[in-house]
N, C-alpha and C positions, 0 to 999 in steps of 0.2 A: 586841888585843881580839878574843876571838872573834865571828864575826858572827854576827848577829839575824835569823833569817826573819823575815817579817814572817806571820803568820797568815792565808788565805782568810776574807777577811768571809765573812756568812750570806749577800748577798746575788752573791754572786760565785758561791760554790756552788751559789743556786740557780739563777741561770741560763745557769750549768752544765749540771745534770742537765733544764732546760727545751730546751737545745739538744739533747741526746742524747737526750730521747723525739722531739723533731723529724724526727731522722736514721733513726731506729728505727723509725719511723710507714711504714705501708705510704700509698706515692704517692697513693694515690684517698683516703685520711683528710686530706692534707695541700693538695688543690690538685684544683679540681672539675676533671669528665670536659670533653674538647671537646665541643663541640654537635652532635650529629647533625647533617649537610649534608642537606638535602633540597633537589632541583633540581625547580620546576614549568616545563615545557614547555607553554605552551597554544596553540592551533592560531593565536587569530587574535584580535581586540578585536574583542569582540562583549561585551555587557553583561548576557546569562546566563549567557558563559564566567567573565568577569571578579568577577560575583557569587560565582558557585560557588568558584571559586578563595579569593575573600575569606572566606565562611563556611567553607570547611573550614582555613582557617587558626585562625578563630575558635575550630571546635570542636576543634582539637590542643592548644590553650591550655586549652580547658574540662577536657581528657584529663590537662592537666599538661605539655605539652610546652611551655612558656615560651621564646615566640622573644627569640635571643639568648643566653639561657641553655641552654639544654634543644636548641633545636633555632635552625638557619640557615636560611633562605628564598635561592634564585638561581632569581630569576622570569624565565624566556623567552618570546617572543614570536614566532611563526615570520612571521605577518602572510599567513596563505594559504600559505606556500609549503613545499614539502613538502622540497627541498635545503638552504633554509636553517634550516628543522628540524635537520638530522642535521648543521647545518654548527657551529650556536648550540648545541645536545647538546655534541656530542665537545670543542671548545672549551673547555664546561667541567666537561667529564667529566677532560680533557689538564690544567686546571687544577688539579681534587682531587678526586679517586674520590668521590663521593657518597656516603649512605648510602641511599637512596630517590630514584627518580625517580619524579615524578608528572607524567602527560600528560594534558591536556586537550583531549578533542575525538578523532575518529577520524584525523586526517592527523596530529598528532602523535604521536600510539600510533602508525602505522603505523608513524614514523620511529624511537622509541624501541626499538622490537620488533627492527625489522629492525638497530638499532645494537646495543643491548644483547643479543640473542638469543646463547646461549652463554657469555656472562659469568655472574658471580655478583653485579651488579650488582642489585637488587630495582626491579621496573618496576611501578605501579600507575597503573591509567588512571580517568575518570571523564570523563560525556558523549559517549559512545559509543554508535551506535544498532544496529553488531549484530555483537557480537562476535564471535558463531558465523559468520556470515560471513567476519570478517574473518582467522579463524584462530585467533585468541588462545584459543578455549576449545572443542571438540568440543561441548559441548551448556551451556545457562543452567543454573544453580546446583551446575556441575561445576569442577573444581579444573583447570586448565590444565598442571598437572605439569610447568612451567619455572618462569621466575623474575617471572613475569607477572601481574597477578590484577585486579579493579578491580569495576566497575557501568557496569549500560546506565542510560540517564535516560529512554528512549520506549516508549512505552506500546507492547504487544504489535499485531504490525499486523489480528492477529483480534478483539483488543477496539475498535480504532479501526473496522474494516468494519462491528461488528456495531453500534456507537451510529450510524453514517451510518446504515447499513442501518432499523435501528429508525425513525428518523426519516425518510427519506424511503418507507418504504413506507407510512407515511398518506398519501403525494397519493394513492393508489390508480390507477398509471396501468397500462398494458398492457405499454408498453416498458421497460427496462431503461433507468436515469438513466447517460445518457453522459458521463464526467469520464477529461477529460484530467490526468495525474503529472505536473503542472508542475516540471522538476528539470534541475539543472545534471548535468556531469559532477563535482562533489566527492562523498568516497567514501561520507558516509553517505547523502546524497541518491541516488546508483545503488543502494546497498543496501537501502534503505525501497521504492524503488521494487521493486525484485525482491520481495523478500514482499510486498506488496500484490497485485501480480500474480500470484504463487504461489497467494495465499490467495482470491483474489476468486471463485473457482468456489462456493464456499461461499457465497456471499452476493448471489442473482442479481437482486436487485435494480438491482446497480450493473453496471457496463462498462467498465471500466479502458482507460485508454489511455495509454504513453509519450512523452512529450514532453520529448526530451531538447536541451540546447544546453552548449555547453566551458563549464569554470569557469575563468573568469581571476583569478588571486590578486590583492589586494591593492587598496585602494580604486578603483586607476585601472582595473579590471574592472569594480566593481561599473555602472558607466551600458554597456556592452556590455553585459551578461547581462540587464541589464533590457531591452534592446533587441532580444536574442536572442529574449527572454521574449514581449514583445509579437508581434514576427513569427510566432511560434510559434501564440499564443491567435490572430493575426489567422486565418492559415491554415487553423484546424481549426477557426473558432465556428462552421460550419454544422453540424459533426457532436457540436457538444459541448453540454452542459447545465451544465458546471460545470468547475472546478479544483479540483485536491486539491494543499495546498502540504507536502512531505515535507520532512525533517531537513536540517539544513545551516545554511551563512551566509545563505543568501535571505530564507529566511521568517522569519528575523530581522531582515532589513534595512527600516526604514520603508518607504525610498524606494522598495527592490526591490515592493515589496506595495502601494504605492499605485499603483506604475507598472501592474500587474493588477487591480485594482479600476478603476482608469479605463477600464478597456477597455470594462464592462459584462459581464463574466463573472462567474459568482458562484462563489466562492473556498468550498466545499463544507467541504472539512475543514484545519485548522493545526497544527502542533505550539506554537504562541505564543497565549498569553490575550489577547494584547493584538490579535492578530486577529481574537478577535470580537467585541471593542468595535469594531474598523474594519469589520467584513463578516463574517468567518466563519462560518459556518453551525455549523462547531464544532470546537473545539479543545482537545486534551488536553495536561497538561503535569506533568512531576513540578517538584518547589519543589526551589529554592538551599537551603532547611535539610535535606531528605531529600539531596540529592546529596551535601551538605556532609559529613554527619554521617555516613554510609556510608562514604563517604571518608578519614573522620578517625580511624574505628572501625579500618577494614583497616591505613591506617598504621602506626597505633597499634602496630597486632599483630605487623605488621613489624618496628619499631624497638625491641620487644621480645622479638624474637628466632622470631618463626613465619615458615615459609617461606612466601613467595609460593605455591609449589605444592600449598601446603596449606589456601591461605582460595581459599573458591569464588567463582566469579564470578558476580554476581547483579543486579537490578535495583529498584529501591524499590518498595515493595509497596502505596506512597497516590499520589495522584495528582488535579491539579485539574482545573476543565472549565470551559470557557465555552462559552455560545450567543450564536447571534445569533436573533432571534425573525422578525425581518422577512425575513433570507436565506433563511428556512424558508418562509415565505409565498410567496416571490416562485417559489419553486419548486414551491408547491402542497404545501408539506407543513404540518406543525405541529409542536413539539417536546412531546413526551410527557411525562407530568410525570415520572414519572420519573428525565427525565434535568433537567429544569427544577433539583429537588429537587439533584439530583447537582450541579449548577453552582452551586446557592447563589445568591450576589451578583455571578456572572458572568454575568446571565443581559441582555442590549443587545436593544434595539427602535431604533436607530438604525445606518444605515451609511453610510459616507464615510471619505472621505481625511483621515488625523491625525497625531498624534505621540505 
């Protein structure tokens, strides 16, 4: 008996030709892209770094970058120390080439800079108080021409002399208000300090004086530096009127700032709002959603294909204020409404030690 093919059902056939458009299908129709890696390096746990970091995650989501899908998060923590910066880096730079590193804070940009410098690695920093110092960029809203790019967070140090200045030139007195740069050795605290002193000619009201002591990383620093700090105000309150607290881990640190208000020194200018609800005389500050969003913007720009050396480096262009009313008194001045107006609902009649 001759034999009988048996005939291809219809449904054999079809997923058949369902398998061979399969095979036929270019790779990215067939099976989504890996997620961009993005590596955050932040200098240290502080809760403006930590915000900042959180909102510009938020605003890469808003952009469409869906972590998980879209994109990878490998959060580092260097915790003060600038070795194990570049130690926690390469680690997992050795682990999987990144697509974007982001550095939080100046001592981990330094460390990112000087690891990635020469690579095709893309480095974005944020919370930086001065990049032209630090190298990263020859002048603010210039392109750095490597693989580098980011925002400063601190207010210009000629806008911050001239609202002190403003204000203390109503006591009307004859001498020049003498304030000691209460600052550690961390590198954006030497660097603020430098342009205030640069710039202070400008504004003879005031009288700049450096007051420097070592920064020691890591929590078990912090009651040494407040110690350093105190000897410091003890030594020079004959010749001082005031404290100016510059960029860094300090003048974030509660305990660092109440340990200087105890003293009976009056803490003249902050980069934290929250210092002039304790004392401040006054304090300038850009927001976690400006840092964030600047941040999330340049990424963006990145992980779609623009070179780092082609977004310029800049700094956010709003910025909040706080007064303290009675710091102003106690020094014979008054705050002008002007700047009242400028501070809003930051504006304290009480000072003291808080949280």
């Amino acid at each position: 008996m001759p034999s009988i093919r048996s005939r291809p059902t219809h449904a054999f056939l079809k997923l058949l030709f369902l398998g061979l458009c399969f095979w036929l299908l270019p790779q990215s129709a067939v099976a989504s892209e890996t997620p961009k890696r993005i590596v955050i390096l932040q200098t240290l746990s502080s809760t403006f770094l930590e915000k900042s970091t959180v909102r510009f995650r938020a605003e890469m989501t808003r952009l469409g970058f869906k972590d998980g899908t879209d994109v990878s998060y490998t959060v580092l923590n260097a915790k003060g120390d600038y070795g194990r910066a570049k130690s926690l880096l390469t680690s997992a730079i050795d682990e999987n080439t990144p697509d974007l590193v982001v550095t939080v804070a100046t001592l981990a940009t330094r460390a990112g800079r000087d690891l990635l410098s020469g690579t095709k690695i893309p480095q974005m920093f944020l919370i930086v108080t001065d990049p032209v110092g630090e190298g990263f960029v020859s002048e603010m809203g210039k392109t750095s021409g490597s693989n580098i790019t980011g925002q400063s967070h601190v207010v210009p140090v000629e806008s911050q002399l001239a609202l002190v200045s403003q204000i203390l030139q109503t006591a009307r007195r004859d001498t020049p208000f003498r304030i000691g740069i209460l600052r550690s050795t961390y590198p954006s605290a030497v660097s603020e300090s430098a342009q205030l002193r640069a710039a202070a000619h400008q504004f003879p009201v005031v009288s700049l004086t450096d007051l420097g002591f070592p920064y020691l990383p890591g929590d078990s620093g912090r009651p040494e530096m407040s110690k350093s700090a105190v000897e410091l105000i003890t030594t020079h309150k004959d010749s001082l009127d005031g404290i100016w607290l510059v960029a860094g881990p300090n003048q974030t640190n509660l305990d660092f700032v109440n340990t200087v208000l105890a003293t009976g020194m009056p803490i003249v200018n902050s980069g934290n709002i929250r210092n002039a609800r304790l004392g401040a005389m006054l304090a300038l500050q850009s927001t976690v959603e400006l840092n964030g969003r600047a941040a999330a913007e340049a990424a963006s720009a990145i992980l779609s294909g623009t070179n780092p050396a082609d977004i310029p480096v800049t700094r956010p262009s709003k910025f909040i204020a706080g007064v303290n009313v009675l710091t102003a008194a106690r020094l014979g001045a008054v705050i002008p409404s002007g700047i009242l107006e400028l501070a809003q609902e930051n504006v304290f009649y009480r000072q003291g030690r808080g949280n």
